[in-house]
C-alpha positions in Angstrom: 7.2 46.2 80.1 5.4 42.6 80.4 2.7 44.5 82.8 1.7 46.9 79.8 1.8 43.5 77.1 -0.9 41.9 79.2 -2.6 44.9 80.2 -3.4 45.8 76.6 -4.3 42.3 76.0 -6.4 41.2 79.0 -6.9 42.2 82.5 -6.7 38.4 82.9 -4.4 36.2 81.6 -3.8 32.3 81.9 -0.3 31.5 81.0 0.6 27.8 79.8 2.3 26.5 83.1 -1.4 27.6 84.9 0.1 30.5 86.2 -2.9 33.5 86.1 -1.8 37.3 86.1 -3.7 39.6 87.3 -3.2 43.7 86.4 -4.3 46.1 89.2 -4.2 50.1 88.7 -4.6 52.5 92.1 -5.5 56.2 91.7 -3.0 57.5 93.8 -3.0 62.3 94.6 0.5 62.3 92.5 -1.2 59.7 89.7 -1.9 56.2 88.5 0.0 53.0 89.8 0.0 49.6 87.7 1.1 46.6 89.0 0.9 43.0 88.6 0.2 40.0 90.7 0.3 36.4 89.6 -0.6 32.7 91.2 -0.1 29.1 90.1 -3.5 27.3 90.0 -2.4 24.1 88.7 -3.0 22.4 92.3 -6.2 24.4 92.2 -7.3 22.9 89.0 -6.0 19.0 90.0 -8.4 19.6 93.1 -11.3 20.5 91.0 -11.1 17.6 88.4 -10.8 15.4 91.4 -13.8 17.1 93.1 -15.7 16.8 90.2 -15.0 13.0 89.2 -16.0 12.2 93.3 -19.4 14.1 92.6 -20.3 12.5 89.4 -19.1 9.3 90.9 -21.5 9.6 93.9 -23.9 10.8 91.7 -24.0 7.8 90.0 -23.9 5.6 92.8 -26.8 8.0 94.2 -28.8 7.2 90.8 -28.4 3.2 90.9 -29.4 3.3 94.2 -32.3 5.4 93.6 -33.4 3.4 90.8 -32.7 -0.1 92.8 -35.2 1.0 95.2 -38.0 2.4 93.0 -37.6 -0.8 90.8 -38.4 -3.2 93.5 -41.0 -0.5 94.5 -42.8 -0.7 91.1 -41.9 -4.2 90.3 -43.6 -5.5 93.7 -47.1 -5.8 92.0 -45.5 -7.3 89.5 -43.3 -9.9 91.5 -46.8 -10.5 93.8 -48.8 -11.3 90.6 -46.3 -13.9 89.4 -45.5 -15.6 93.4 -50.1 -15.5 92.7 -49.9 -17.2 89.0 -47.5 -20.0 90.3 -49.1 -20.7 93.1 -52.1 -21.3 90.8 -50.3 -23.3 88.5 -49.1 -25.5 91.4 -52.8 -26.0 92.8 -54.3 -26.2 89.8 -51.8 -28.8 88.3 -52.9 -31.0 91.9 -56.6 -30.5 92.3 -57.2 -31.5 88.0 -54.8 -34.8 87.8 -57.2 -37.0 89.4 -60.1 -36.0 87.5 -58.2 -36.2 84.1 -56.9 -39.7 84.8 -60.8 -40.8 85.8 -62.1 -39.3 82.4 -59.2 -41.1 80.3 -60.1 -44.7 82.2 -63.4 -43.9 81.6 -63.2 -43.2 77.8 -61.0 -46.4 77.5 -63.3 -48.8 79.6 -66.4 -47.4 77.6 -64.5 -48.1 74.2 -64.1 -51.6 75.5 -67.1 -52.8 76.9 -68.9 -50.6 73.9 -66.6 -51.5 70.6 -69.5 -49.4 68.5 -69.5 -46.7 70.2 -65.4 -46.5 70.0 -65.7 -45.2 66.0 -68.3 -42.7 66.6 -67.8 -38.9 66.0 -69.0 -38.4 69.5 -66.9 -40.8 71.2 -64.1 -39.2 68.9 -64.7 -35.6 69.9 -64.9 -36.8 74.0 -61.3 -38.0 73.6 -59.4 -34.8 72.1 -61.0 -33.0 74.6 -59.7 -35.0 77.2 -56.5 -35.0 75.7 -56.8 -31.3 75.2 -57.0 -31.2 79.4 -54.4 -33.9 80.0 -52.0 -32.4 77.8 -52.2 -28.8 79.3 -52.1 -30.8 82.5 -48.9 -32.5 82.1 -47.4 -29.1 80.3 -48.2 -27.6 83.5 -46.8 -30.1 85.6 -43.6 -30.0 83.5 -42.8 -26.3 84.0 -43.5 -26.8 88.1 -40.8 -29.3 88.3 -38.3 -26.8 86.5 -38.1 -29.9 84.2 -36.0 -32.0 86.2 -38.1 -35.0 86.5 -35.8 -38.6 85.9 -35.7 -38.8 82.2 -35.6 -42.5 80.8 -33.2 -42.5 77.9 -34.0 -45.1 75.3 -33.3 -45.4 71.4 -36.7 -44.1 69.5 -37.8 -44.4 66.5 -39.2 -40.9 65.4 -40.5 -41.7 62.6 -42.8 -44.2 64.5 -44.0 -41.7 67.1 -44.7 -38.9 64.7 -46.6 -40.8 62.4 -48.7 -42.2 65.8 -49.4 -39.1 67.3 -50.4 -37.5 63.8 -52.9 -39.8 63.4 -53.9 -38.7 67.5 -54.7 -35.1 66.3 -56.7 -36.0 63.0 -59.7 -34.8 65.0 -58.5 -31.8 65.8 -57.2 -30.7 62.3 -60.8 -32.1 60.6 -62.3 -29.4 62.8 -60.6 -26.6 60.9 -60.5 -28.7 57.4 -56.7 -28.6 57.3 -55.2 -30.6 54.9 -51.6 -32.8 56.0 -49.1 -33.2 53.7 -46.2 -35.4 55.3 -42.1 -36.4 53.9 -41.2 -38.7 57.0 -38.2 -40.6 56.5 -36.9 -43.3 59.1 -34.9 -41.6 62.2 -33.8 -43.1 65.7 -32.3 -41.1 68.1 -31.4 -41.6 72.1 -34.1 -39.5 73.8 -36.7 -39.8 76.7 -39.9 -40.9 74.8 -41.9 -38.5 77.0 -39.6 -35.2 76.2 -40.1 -36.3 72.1 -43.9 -36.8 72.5 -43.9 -33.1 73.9 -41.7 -31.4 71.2 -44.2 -33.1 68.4 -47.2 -32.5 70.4 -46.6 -28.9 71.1 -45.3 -28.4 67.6 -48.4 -29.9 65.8 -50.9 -28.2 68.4 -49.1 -25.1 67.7 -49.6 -25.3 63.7 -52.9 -26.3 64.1 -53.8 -23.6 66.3 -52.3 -21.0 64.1 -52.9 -22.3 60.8 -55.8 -20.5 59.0 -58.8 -22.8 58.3 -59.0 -24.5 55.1 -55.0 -24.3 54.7 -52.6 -27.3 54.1 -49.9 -27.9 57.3 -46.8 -29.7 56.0 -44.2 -32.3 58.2 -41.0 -32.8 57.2 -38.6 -35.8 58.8 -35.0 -36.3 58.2 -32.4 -35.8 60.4 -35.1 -32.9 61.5 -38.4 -32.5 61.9 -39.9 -29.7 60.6 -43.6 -28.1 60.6 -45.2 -25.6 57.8 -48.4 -23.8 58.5 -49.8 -20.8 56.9 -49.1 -17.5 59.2 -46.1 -15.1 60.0 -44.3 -14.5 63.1 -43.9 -11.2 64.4 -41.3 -11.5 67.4 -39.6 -14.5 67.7 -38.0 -14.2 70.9 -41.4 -13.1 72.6 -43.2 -16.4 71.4 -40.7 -18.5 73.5 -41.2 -17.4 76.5 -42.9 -18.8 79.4 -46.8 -17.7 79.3 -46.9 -15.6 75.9 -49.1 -16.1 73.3 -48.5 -13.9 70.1 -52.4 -13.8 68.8 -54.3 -12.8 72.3 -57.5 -14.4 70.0 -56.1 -18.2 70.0 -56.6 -20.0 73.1 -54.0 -21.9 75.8 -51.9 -21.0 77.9 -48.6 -19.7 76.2 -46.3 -22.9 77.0 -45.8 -24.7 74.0 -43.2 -23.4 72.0 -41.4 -22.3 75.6 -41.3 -26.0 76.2 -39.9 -27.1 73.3 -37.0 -24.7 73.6 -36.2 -26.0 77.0 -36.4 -29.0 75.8 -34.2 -28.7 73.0 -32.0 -26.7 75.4 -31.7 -30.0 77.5 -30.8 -32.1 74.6 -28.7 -29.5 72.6 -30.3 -30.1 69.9 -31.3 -27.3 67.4 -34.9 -25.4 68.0 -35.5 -22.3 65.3 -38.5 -20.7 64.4 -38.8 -18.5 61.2 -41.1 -16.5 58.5 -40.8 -17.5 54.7 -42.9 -16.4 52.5 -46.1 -16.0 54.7 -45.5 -19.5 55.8 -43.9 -20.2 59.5 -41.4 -22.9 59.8 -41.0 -24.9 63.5 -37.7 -27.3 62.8 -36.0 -29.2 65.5 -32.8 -30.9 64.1 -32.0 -34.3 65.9 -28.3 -34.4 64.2 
């Protein structure tokens, strides 16, 4: 009787405890014999989904290591052409430090022995541009030592240094008619002098490098400093990072704002970059 049930419903049948029957039919001389044969496959099936989770788990193992090795492959080039940049950075940041320090003597002996010629547009122009070189110098010698050069902690008055090296980069922001609108109120805080004069430098050199001609660039000092220009950020995260510029068309080497962060890193203080209003804002809060 059950023979017949599954018969008319399947030749094959699966039953809930994974037992499968099976109807055969012989054509015998006197007629037609039926019968039924059955086997448990639940060990058959446990096998399987073990089979199967070992092949997917070698498979996967098989694709990481397949991937490890063509990564290192492909990234070789890359790897050799960064080993080739550092080294540069390392030679370069030697063979250009004596120079610089003979050109800044020089400009400061002249200015002495020559106090007329120290107020001249030409005399002026000589000195950014050697500050130009010294301070890419000393930004390059600053990422070579992975910035663990002996820092001199000292109470600072920041108010004092940004209003000092302001008035350094006057020449540089006449030469694309900017305007400077400052807010600096007093602020001392425990920092090596060397590390401050970096964040403002790189901050200023940044606005003024970025800021459209004929625009105003704004400083702000409280318990942070922050610097307005005219200009929009497109990816924040890329501009921090060591060697990227965002605007291929400005020149230097990508280091600025990558030093600042590290900086800021160091000190815990607060470094954030934004876009408000077609205007980008550079604040570094002390407090």
């Amino acid at each position: 009787m059950k023979a017949k049930l599954i018969g008319k419903l399947s030749p094959d049948l699966l039953s809930p405890d994974f037992t499968v029957y099976y109807m055969h039919n012989e054509h015998k001389r006197w007629g037609e014999i039926y019968f039924v044969t059955y086997k448990n496959i639940e060990q058959d099936i446990q096998i399987l989904v073990r089979n199967i989770m070992i092949f997917f788990m070698l498979s996967a193992v098989f694709i990481v290591l397949i991937s490890y090795i063509l990564g290192k492959i492909f990234l070789k080039p890359m790897k050799k052409s960064m080993e080739l940049l550092e080294s540069f950075i390392v030679d370069t940041t030697h063979e250009i430090n004596t120079p610089i320090s003979n050109i800044l003597i020089n400009i400061e002996l002249s200015k002495e022995l020559y106090p007329e010629y120290a107020n001249t547009e030409e005399c002026k122009k000589i000195e950014s541009s050697a500050f130009r070189i010294s301070k890419i110098f000393k930004d390059l010698s600053y990422i070579k030592l992975n910035h663990k050069e002996i820092k001199s902690y000292e109470n600072i008055a920041v108010d004092e240094v940004l209003r000092d090296r302001t008035a350094f980069f006057q020449t540089f922001i006449k030469n694309k008619n900017l305007s400077l609108q400052s807010e600096i109120q007093a602020l001392s805080i425990s920092i090596d002098k060397e590390d401050l004069i970096r964040i403002i430098d790189n901050l200023l050199s940044n606005a003024i490098k970025y800021a459209p001609a004929n625009t105003q660039i704004d400083i702000k000092l409280s318990n942070c400093l922050e610097i307005v220009n005219d200009g929009k950020i497109y990816n924040k995260s890329k501009v921090i990072k060591k060697f990227t510029r965002e605007n291929s068309s400005e020149g230097g080497f990508g280091m600025g704002l990558y030093i600042v962060d590290k900086i800021s890193k160091h000190y815990k203080l607060d470094f954030t970059l934004s876009t408000l209003e077609s205007k980008v804002h550079a604040k570094v809060c002390f407090c």
